[in-house]
N, C-alpha and C positions, 0 to 999 in steps of 0.2 A: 493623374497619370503623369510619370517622368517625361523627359522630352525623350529618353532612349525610348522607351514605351511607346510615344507618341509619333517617334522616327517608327521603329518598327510596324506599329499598324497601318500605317499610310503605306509602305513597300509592300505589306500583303496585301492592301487593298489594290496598288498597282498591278499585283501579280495575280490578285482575283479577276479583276480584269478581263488580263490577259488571255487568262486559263479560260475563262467562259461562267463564271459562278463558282458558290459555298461546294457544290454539291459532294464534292470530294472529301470533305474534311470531315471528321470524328464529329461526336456529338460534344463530347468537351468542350472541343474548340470551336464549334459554334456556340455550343452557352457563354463560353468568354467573348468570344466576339457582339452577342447580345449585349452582354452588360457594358462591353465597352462605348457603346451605342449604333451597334451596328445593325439596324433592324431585319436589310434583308437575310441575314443569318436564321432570323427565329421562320423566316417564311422555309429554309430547307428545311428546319426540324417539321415544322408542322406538317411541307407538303411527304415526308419521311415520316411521319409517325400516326397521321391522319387513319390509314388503315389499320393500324390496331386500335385504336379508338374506336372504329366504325364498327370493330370486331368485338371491342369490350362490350358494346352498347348493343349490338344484336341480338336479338331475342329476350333483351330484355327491357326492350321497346317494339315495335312492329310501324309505328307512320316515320317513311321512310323520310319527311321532310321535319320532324320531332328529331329524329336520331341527328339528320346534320344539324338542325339549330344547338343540340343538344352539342355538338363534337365542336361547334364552332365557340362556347363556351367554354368548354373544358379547356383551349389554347389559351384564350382570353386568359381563364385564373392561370394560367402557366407561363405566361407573359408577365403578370403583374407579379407572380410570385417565385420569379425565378433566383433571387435573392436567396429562398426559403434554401435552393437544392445546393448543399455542401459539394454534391460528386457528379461532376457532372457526364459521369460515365455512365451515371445509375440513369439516365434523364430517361429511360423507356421502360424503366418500373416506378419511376416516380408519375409520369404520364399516365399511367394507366391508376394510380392511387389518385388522383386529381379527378379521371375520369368517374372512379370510382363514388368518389365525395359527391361530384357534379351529379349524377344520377340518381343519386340519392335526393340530395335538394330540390332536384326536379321533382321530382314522387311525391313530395311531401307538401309542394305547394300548390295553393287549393284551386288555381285555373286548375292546373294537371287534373290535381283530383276529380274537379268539375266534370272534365272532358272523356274521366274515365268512365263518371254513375252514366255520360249521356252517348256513353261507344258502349257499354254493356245493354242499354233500352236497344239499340240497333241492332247487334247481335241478337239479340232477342226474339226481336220483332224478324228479322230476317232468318232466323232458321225454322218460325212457322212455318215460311215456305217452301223449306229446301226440302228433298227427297227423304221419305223414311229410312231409317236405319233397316240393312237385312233384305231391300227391294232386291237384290243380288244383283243390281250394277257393279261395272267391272271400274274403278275409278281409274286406273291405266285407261281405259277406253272411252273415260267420259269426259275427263281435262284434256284441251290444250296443249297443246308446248310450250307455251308462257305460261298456261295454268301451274305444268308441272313443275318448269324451273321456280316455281313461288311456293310448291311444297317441299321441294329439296332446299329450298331456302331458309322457309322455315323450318322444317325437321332439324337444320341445323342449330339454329336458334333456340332450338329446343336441350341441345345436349350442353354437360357437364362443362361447364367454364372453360377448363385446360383443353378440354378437347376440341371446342366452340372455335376459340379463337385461329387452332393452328387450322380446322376445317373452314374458317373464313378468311386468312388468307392464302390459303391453297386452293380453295375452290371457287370461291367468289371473286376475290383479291388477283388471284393468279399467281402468286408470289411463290419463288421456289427457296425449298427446303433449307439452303444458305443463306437466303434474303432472311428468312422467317426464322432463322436462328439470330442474325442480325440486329433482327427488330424485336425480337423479344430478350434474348441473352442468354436463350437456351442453346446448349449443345446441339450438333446437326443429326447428332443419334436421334438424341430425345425428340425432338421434332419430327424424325422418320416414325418413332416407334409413338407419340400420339397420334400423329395422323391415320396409322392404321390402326390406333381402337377404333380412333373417332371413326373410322372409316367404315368400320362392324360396328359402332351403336349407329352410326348412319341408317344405314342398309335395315337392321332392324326396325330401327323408328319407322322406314318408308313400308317393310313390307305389315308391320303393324296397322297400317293404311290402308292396306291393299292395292299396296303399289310393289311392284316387281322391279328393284333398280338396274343392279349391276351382279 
């Protein structure tokens, strides 16, 4: 690094400061600010990119402490291989290609596998007991309100990719429709007009249940 380079970083590091933190800054300039070795830079991307990770990974995992070990990994390799990303504009579709890899490697290796032949013996064995199909219980009337919130969750989990993520951080996440353009790179249309598929295969999937949503 120049000494100009090195005058300049040190004045935004003053002016970081100042201001309160990264959290303002583009995703660019905090990858630069990473490589320059600025570590708490990669803690905004992450604590900024954590929920679409969460959202890639949803439903296509379900143990909710697997998905974070899993999201806390997928930084990891994004950490170590920040070198790899030319653009650092692109850094929330290259995150989600990283997520992507990472759960795949998960899947493949053989605890995972292990853990999956002996969560299939459980389900198993636990729907011996559970109520016949056709008993004409009303499943709106037989869950919880935690039960429910756990089948809206999953229902989710269950739909098509594109729809999955903007329905998870919209409805899980909390995140509004300019946040969620933001953090994915999509137009703020586009993100209106997924959230209302995903909205009707929602609704579908739940009354497929026989659950009555919305």
């Amino acid at each position: 690094m120049s000494d100009h380079q090195s005058q300049s970083a040190s004045e935004e590091r003053k002016v970081i400061g100042f201001v309160g933190g990264y959290d303002a800054f583009p995703d660019e300039r905090l990858v630069d600010l990473v490589r320059s070795g600025e570590k708490p830079a990669f803690e905004i991307l992450m604590k900024r990119y954590m929920p679409v990770v969460m959202a890639f990974l949803w439903g296509k995992m379900w143990e909710r402490d697997e998905i974070a070990d899993v999201g806390q990994e997928v930084f990891i390799r994004a950490y170590t291989k920040l070198d790899q990303l030319r653009d650092g504009t692109k850094f929330n579709q290259w995150i989600v290609k990283i997520a992507r890899h990472t759960w795949v490697d998960h899947c493949r290796n053989p605890e995972t596998q292990k853990r999956k032949q002996q969560s299939s013996l459980e389900v198993v064995e636990c729907d011996k007991g559970q109520q016949p199909a056709g008993s004409g219980a009303d499943p709106a009337q037989t869950v919880s309100e935690g039960e429910l919130q756990e089948l809206v969750a999953k229902a989710i989990g269950e739909l098509k990719e594109r729809y999955r993520l903007i329905m998870y951080l919209r409805l899980i996440d909390e995140k509004s429709n300019s946040k969620i353009a933001g953090l994915t790179g999509l137009k703020e249309d586009a993100v209106r007009t997924r959230f209302s598929r995903g909205l009707k295969a929602l609704r579908k999937s739940l009354i497929a249940k026989g659950i009555e949503p919305f």
